[in-house]
ZAMARGU-4260 file (C-alpha; in steps of 0.2 Angstrom, whole numbers, plus 5000, padded with zeros to 4 digits):
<rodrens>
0) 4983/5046/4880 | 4976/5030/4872 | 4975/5032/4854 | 4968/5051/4857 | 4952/5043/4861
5) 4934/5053/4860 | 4919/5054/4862 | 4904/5066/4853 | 4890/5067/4866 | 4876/5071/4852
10) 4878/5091/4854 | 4892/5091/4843 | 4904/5093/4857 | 4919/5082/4860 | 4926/5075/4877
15) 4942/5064/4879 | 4939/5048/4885 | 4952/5042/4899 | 4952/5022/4903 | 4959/5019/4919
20) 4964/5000/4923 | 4962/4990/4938 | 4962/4972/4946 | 4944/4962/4943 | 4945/4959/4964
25) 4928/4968/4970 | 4940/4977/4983 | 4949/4983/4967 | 4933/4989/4958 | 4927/4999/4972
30) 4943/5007/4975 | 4947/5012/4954 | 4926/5018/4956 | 4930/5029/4971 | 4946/5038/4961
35) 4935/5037/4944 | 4920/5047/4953 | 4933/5060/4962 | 4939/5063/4944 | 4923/5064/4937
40) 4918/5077/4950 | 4934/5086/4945 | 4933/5084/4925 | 4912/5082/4921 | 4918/5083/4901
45) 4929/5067/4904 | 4922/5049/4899 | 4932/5036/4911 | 4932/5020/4904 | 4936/5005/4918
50) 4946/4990/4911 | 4948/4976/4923 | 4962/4963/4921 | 4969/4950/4930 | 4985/4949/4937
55) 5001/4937/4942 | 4995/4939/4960 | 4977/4937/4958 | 4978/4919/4950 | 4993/4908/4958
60) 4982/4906/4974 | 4990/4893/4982 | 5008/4900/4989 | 5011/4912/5000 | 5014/4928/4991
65) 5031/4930/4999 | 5037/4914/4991 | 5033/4920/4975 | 5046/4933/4975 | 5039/4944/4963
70) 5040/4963/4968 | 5025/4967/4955 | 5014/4953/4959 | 4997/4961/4957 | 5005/4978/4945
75) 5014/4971/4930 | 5001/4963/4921 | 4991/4983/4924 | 5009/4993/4919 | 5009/4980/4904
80) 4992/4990/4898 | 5000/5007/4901 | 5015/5005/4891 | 5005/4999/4876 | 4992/5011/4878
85) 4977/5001/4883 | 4974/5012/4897 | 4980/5031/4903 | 4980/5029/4920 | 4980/5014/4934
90) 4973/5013/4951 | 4983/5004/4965 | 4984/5000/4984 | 5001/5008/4985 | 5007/4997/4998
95) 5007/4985/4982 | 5017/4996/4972 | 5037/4992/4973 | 5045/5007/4980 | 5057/5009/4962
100) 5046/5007/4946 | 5049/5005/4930 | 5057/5020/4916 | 5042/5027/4909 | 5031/5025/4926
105) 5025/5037/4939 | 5014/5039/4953 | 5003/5053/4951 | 4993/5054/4965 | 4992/5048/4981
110) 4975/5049/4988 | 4972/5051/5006 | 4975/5039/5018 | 4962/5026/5027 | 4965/5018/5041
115) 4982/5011/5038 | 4982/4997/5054 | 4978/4981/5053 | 4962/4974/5058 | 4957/4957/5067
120) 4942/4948/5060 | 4935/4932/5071 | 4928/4917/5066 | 4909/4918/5072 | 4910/4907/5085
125) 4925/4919/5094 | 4914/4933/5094 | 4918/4947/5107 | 4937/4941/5112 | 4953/4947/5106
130) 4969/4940/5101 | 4974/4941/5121 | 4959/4931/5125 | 4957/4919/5113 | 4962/4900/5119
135) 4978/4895/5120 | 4987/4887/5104 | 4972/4897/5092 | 4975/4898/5074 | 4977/4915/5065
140) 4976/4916/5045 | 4989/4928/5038 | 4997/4929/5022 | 5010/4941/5028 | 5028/4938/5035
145) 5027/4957/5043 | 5010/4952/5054 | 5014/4935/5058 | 5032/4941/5065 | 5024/4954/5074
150) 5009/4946/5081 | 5021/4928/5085 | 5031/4939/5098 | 5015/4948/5105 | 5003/4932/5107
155) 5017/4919/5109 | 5002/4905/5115 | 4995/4908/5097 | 4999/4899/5080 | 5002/4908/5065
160) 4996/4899/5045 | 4996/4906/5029 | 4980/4912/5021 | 4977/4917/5003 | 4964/4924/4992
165) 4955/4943/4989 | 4945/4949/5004 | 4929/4940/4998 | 4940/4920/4998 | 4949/4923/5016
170) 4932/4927/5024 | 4923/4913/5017 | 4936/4901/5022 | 4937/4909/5038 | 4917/4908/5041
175) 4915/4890/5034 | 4929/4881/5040 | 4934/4878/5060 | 4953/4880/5052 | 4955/4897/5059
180) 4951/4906/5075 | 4953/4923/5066 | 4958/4932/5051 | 4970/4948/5050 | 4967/4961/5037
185) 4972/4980/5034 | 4955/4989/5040 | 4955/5001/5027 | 4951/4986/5014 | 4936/4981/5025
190) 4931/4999/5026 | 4931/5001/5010 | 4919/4984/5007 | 4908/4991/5019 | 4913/4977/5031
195) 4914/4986/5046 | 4905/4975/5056 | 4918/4962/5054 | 4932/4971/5062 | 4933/4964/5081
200) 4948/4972/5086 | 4960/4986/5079 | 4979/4983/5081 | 4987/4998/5087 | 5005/5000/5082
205) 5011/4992/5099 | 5004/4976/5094 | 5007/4975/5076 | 5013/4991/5064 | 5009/4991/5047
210) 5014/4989/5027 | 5024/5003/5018 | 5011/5014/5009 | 4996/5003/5019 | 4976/5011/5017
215) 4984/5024/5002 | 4980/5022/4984 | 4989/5027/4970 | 4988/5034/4951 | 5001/5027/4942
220) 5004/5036/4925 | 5015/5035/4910 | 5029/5050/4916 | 5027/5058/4898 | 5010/5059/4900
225) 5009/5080/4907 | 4992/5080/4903 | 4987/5067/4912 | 4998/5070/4928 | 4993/5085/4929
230) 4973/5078/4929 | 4976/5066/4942 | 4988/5077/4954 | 4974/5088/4962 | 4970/5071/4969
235) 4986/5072/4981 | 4983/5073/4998 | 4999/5083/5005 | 5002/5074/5020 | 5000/5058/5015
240) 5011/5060/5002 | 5024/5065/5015 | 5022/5050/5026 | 5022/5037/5011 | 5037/5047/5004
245) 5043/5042/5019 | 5040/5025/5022 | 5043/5021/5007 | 5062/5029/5006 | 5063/5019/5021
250) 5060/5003/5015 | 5068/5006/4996 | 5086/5010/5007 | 5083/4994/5016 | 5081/4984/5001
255) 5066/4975/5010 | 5050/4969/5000 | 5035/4955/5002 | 5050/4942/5007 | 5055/4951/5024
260) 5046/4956/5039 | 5047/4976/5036 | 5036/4988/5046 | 5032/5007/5048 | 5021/5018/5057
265) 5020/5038/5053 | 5010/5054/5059 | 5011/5071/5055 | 5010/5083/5073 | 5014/5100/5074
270) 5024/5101/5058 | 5034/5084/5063 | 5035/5072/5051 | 5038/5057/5064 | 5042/5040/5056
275) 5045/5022/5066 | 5052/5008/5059 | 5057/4990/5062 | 5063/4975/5054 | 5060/4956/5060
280) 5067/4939/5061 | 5052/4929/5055 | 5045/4923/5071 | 5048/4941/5077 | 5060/4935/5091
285) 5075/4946/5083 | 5070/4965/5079 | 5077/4982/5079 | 5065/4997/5080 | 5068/5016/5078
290) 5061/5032/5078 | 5066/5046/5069 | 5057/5064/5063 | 5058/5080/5055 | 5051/5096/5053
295) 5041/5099/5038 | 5032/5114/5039 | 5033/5119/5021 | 5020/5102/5019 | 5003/5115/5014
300) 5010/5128/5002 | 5024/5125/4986 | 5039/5133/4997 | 5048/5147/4988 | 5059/5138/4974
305) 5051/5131/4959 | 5047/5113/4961 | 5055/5104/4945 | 5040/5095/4937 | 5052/5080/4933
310) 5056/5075/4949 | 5052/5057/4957 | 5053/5054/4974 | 5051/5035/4978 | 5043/5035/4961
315) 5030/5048/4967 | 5029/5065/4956 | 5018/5077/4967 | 5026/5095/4960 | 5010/5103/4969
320) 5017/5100/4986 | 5031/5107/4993 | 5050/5100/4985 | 5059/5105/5003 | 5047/5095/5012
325) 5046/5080/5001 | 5064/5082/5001 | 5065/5081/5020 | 5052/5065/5021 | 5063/5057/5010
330) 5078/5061/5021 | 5070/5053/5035 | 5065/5036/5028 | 5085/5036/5020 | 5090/5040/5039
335) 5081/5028/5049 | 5083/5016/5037 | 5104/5020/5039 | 5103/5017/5058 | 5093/5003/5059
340) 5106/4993/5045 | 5120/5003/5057 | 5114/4992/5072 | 5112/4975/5064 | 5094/4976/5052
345) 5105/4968/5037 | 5110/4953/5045 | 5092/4949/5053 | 5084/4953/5036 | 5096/4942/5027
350) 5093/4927/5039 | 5074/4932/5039 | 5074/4931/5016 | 5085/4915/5018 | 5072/4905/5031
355) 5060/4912/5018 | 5067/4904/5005 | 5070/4889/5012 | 5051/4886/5019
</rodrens>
């Protein structure tokens, strides 16, 4: 913990003080508040203690974030603070988190899952129509190569253009300019704004899947830390865990980050753990898609053998939850991932990074 801080609360009696780190973006903020008040309901003797930073991500606002090419665009600068003990704990959209961390880092918890789809927001003027009813050559803003393939296969008559900025910049420019006809953005980070209002239409996974690890949040912690993973890991929310595990082994065995069009879609029925995958070229003409589940019925209760408290999966430790069905979720995300790059997905994610790089 940092420096062993503490705090007397004038009774004599002494509470640790936990600072937990997050982006400035108000997105950001609401999300760390939301964890920091679950804690607090969970620990009352604890004093958290919010530090904001900026990140890499947050301030090169100019280039798509895919031509960057760095994996921990919007989590070094917060892993930075952990490693020289500025904070205890960090709070992240996982889908921001790169599914291999650095030695010394774990995810703690994983909270449970907003909506993970993506949302369409319209320009005022658009009101009431949808991406299938909007005029012909319409421009959408996304900052995603995953959507924009997607959605350029889906609504052929529409154009796609990148759009940058937190939540708050890409609705202004939307709103105040006639650049763009709509806007796409994961529902849960509008949710969480309380922006509701704003989302016109829902994309269901026939239209567009979503982001590894999209509508999650993480705790990320220093792995020596036992106190403090064990804090944060009543935070877990079991079959979230599962899916992201997942999606995330998925994605890790395909070598796929920001700069390829990657995408998932998981549910948990009946003790199935079913996971869907695809990969895109980047106007979304080329693609392979799968499905693939497993059983995981062990999910609720820590199955019979003795979960080993080091263990990382996808850089998630969650020794709560059941090792045979994280094991199996894991499985899953490694065996899809094997078919798709069996039938072709390394080639079409090779060109894809290429083009990329080339734009």
């Amino acid at each position: 913990m940092s420096e062993e801080a503490s705090s007397s609360d004038g009774n004599g009696k002494v509470s640790r003080v936990i600072r937990i780190g997050t982006r400035k973006s108000q997105l950001a903020r609401i999300q760390t508040d939301s964890v920091a008040a679950k804690l607090k309901e969970l620990y009352p003797d604890v004093h958290l203690e919010i530090v904001g930073m900026s990140t890499t991500g947050d301030k090169i606002l100019d280039t798509a974030l895919s031509k960057i090419g760095e994996k921990s665009l919007f989590t070094k600068e917060l892993e930075n603070a952990l490693e020289r003990n500025e904070v205890d704990l960090v709070v992240h959209s996982l889908k921001d988190l790169p599914t291999t961390l650095p030695p010394g880092f774990t995810i703690g918890a994983v909270l449970e899952r907003e909506n993970p789809h993506d949302a369409v927001v319209l320009h005022p003027k658009h009101v009431g129509k949808t991406l299938e009813t909007l005029p012909e050559n319409s421009v959408i803003g996304t900052s995603s190569l995953r959507r924009a393939a997607q959605l350029k296969k889906r609504f052929p008559q529409l154009e796609f253009k990148d759009i940058r900025g937190n939540l708050n910049t890409r609705l202004k420019k939307l709103d105040e300019k006639e650049d763009y006809a709509a806007i796409i953005l994961a529902a849960a980070g509008l949710r969480r704004m309380g922006w509701d209002n704003r989302i016109s239409q829902i994309l269901g996974p026939e239209d567009c899947m979503y982001a590894v690890g999209q509508g999650a949040l993480a705790v990320e912690v220093r792995a020596r830390d036992a106190d403090i993973l064990e804090m944060v890991s009543v935070l877990h929310h079991p079959e979230t865990v599962l899916r992201c595990i997942a999606e995330r082994a998925f994605l890790r065995h395909l070598e796929g980050g920001c700069s390829v069009p990657v995408a998932v879609h998981t549910e948990v029925k009946d003790s199935q753990l079913y996971l869907t995958g695809a990969v895109y070229s980047l106007d979304g003409s080329d693609s392979l898609k799968e499905t693939m589940q497993t059983g995981v019925a062990a999910a609720d209760k820590k199955s019979q053998e003795e979960v080993d408290e080091g263990v990382q999966r996808v850089g998630v430790t969650a020794s709560k939850i059941s090792g045979e069905a994280q094991n199996k979720a894991e499985r899953l995300g490694v065996d899809l991932a094997k078919l798709l790059l069996s039938k072709g997905a390394k080639e079409i994610l090779t060109v894809a990074r290429q083009l990329n790089d080339a734009r």
